[in-house]
N, C-alpha and C positions, 0 to 999 in steps of 0.2 A: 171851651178851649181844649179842653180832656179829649171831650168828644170825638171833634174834629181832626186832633193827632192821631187819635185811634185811625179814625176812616182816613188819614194817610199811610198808616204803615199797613191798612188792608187793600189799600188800594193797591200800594206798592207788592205784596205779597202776589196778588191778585194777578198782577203781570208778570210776574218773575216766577210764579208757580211755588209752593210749599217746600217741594225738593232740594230747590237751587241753597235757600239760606243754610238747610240741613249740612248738607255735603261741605257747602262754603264752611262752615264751622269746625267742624272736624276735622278739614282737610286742614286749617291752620292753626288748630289747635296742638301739631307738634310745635309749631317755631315757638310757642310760649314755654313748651316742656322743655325744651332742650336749649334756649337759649338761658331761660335762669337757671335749669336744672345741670346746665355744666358747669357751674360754680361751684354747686355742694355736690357731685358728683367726684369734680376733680380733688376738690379739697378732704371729702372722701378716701379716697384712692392713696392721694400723694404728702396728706396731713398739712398741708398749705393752701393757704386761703389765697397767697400770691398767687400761686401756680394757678388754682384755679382761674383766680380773673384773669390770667391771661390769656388762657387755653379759647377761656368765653371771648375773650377780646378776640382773640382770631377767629373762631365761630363767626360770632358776627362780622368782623372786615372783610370774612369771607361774602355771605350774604350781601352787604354793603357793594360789595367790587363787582357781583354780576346782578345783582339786583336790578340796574338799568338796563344791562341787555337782555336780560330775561323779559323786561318790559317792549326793550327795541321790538325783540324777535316777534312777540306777539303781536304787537301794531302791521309787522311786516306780513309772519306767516301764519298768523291767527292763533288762536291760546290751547286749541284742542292737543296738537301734534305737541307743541311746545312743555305744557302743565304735564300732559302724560308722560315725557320724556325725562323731567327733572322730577317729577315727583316720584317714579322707581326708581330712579338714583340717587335723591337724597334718602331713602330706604334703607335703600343698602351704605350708603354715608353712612348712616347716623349707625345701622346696627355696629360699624368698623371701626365708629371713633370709642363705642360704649364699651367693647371688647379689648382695644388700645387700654382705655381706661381702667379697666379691670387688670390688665394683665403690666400694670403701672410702667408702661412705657416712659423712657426719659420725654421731658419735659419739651424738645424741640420733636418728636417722633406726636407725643398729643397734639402740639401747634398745628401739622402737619393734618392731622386727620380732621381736625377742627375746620381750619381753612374750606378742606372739602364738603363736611358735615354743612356748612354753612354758604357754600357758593352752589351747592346741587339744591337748596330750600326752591320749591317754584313760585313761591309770592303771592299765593292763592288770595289775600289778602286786598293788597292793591288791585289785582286783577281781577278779582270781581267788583271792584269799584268801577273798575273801568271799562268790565262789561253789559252790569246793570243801568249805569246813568244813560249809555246811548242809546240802551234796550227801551228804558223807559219814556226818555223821550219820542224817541219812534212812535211809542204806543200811545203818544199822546202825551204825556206828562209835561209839566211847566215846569220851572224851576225850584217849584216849592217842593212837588215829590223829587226832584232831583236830591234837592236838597235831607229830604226824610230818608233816601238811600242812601248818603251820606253819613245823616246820623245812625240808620239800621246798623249798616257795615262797621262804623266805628264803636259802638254798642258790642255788636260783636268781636270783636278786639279786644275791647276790654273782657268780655267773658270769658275768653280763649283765656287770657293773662290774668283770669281770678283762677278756674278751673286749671288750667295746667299749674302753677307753681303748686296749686294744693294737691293736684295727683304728685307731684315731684316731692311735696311733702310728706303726705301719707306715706307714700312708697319708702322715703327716707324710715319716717317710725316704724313703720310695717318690717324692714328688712333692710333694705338697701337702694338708693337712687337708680341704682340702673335698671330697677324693674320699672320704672318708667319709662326708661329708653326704648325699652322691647316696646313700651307700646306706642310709643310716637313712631315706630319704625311702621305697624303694620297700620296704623289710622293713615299716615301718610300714602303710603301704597294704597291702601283701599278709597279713602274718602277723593283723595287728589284724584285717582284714575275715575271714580265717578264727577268731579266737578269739573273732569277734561272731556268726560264722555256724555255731558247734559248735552241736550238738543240746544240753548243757549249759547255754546259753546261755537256752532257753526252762525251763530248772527256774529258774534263778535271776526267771526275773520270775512263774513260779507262786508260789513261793514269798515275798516280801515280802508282797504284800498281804493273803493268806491268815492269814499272821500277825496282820497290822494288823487284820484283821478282829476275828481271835481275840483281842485284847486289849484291841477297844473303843477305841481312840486310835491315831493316827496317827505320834505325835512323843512317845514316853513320855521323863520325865527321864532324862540321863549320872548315875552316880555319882561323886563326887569324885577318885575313883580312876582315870579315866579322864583328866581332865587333869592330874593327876600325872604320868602316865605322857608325856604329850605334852608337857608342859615337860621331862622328862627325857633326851626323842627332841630337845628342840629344841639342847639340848647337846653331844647326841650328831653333829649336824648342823654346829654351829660347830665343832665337835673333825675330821669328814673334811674341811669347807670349807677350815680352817687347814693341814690337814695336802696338800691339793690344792693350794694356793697356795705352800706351801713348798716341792712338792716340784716345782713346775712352775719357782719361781724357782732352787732350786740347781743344778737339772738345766742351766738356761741361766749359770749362774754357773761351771760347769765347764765350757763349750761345748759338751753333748751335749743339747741343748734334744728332741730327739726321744728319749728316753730317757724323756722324764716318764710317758708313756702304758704302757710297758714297767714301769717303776718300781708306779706306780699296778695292773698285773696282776700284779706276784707277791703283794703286798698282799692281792687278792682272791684267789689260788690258795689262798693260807694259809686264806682267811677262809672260803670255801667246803669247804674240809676239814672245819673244826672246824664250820661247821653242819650237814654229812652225819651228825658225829658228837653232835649233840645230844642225839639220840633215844633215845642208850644211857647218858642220864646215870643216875644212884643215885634210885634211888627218893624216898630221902629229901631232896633235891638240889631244894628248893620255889623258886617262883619269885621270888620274894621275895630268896631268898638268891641267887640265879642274877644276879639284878637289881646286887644290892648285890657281888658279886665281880666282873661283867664292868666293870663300871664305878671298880672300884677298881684292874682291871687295866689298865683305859685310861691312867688318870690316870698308874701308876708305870712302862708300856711305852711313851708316847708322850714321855717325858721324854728319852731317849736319842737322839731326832732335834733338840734343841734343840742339841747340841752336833756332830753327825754333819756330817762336810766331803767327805765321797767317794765316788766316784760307789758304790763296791763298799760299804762302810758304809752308802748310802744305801738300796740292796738288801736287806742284813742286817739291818738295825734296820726297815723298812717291813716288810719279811717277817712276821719276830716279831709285830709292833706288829699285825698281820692280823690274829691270831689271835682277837682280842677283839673284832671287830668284827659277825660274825656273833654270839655270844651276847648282843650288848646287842639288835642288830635283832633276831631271834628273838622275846628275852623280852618287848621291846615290844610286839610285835604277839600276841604270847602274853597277854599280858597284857591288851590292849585288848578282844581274839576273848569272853576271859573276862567282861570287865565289860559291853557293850555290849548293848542290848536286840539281839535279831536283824532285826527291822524297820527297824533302822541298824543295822545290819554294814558294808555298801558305804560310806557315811558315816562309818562310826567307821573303819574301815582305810582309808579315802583321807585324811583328814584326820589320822592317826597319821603317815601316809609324809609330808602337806605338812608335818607340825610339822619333820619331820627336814630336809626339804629346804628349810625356810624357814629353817633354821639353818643351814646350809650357801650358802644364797642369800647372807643377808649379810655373810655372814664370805666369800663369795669374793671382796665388795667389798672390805671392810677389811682383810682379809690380804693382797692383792693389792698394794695403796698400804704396807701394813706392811712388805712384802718388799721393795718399789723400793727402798723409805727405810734399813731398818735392816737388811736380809737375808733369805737365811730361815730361820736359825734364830729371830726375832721372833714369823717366821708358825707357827712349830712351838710357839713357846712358848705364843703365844695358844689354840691346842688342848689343848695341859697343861691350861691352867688351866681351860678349858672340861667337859673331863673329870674335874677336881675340882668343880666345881658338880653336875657330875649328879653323884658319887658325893653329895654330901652330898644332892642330892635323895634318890636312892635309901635310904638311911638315915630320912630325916624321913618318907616312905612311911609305914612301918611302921604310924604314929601318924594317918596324915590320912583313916581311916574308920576307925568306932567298930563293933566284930564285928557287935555287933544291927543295926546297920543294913545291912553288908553279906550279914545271913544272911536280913532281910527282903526284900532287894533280889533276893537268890538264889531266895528263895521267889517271889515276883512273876514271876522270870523262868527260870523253869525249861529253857528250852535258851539261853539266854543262861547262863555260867559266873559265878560267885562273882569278888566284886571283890577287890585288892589284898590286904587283911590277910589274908580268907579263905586266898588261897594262901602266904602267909607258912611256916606250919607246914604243909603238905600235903604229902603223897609226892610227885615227881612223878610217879612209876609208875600212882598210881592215880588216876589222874585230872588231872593239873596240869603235864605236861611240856610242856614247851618246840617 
């Protein structure tokens, strides 16, 4: 079984060339710096942990609010012109929110920079989800390498989100937060203009419109199943926001305030593990069900930081609590690859990651005031409960497409993948992995 994952993720490498995951990582390793790292930068700055979550909150609703049409644009006018365009302007964003920051601008003049720092992000992220999966089916691939692209991509996400809070960390002990800023400014510039200027880059915009040809329409309907799944990510999003606010407030509640960034990457060491190891889940092991267990694992592993007071407890139970967080991202975007026609691919996985991160946007506000007020075991609890709503989402799934329609929906879209119930009962071996 080991084996055989291997010689999927070489296979996968093998078509996508060494370069591509390189750049991909880089390029989206600011959104991990700068989306947590505005929290202790602001609170930094302005001595307020509200202020911060909020400044983050706008960051991200930024991001959140053009996230889809950074997606749109790309399906239309392919990712090269597009990625290259937003990603020297979120550059220059981010250097102007970081210098705002410093120069402790009132509190609606930071919202204001935030917004922008966070709607110029280019989505490097979903986008190359959504440029690899058609790459590699082209190249032949079934849906199991589709699916190890899947897991690759989401693996890398969580790295991005171990390694960035812990440069924001360091930098924090080192000196000061914003010497991270400086450097998400120039990764962003450099990596982004390289994963705009890969040779890959020109399949992805052969590819949309060819499509759109081929089906006669421009903009075909989402199946229901698809925001299913994006209400479920938006859960998943209030569950890390609570769990970022709590972990940023106890960290400062035991005087190791620079600890939070540290705390925040073992989290994703764990979480990035267990998505390398997705690939070799049981065949039988559908996505449906993959859905419905990461999400019931959330709900009963994030319970144990509601009561967690130390700094070494706070380590031990984050750790753990990692492990789940890669299979729910994963299946989500597993899940969306499957449903979404392929002439919105770049649209449906940009607007899959805004659902998550506009769950997380608001909950950094309201967890943030949650923790001043009552602690942070408050802000932890508010994630609890957040990852019981998505498990009950993921249950009520099951029921919200009717088979006929998702097997007509399948037949319409024949490299587009079967929606939600379809993968209910599926291998994932043969076809349906994560």
């Amino acid at each position: 079984m080991a084996q055989s994952t291997l010689d999927a993720y070489r296979k996968v490498i093998g078509m996508t060339g060494a370069l591509l995951p390189v750049v991909s990582f880089f390029g989206r390793l600011p959104v991990a710096m700068i989306q947590f790292g505005s929290v202790l930068l602001v609170t930094e700055t302005s001595g307020s942990l509200a202020t911060g979550g909020i400044v983050a909150c706008a960051l991200a609703l930024g991001q959140v609010g053009m996230g889809p049409f950074v997606g749109r644009l790309a399906d239309r006018h392919g990712q090269r012109a597009v990625v290259l365009a937003f990603s020297l302007g979120n550059a220059v964003a981010i250097a102007a929110y970081t210098l705002g920051a410093l120069a402790k601008l009132p509190t609606p003049g930071l919202v204001a920079l935030g917004i922008v720092a966070g709607a110029t992000i280019p989505g490097i992220g979903p986008l190359a989800r959504a440029r690899v999966v058609p790459l590699v089916r082209a190249k032949g691939g079934d849906d199991r390498i589709a699916g190890t692209v899947l897991s690759l991509e989401s693996t890398m996400d969580e790295l991005s989100f171990v390694l960035g809070p812990a440069l924001v960390g360091l930098a924090a002990v080192a000196g000061h937060p914003a010497y991270a800023f400086g450097a998400a400014a120039l990764l962003v510039a450099c990596c982004g203009t390289g994963f705009a200027l890969h040779p890959t880059g020109r399949t992805a915009r052969a590819q949309a419109p060819t499509t759109a040809r081929a089906r006669g329409t421009a903009r075909p309907r989402l199946p229901r199943s698809v925001y299913v799944v994006r209400v479920g990510l938006v859960f998943l999003g209030v569950l890390l926001g609570a769990c970022g606010a709590g972990i940023t407030a106890l960290t400062q509640e035991l005087g190791e305030p620079g600890q939070a960034g540290l705390v925040y990457a073992a989290m994703g060491v764990m979480s990035a593990i267990v998505g390398l190891s997705m690939a070799a889940l049981p065949e039988r092991f559908g996505l449906l069900a993959r859905w419905r267990v990461a999400t019931a694992a959330a709900a009963l592993l994030s319970l144990p930081l509601v009561w967690t007071d130390s700094l070494m407890g706070l380590y031990v139970v984050v750790t753990l609590f990692g492990a789940i967080y890669a299979p729910n991202l994963i299946t989500g975007f597993a899940l969306t690859e499957r449903a979404v026609p392929p002439q919105r691919l770049a649209e449906g996985m940009t607007f899959a990651a805004s659902a998550f991160v506009g769950g997380q946007a608001v909950t950094l506000a309201v967890a943030g005031r949650i923790a001043e007020a009552h602690g942070a075991g408050a802000a932890f609890a508010l994630g609890s409960a957040a990852a019981a709503v998505a498990f009950v989402i993921a249950l009520i799934a099951r029921h919200g497409t009717p088979p006929g329609r998702v097997l007509q929906e399948a037949a319409a879209e024949p490299l587009g993948a079967a929606a939600l119930t379809r993968d209910a009962g599926a291998p994932s071996g043969s076809g349906r992995p994560a």
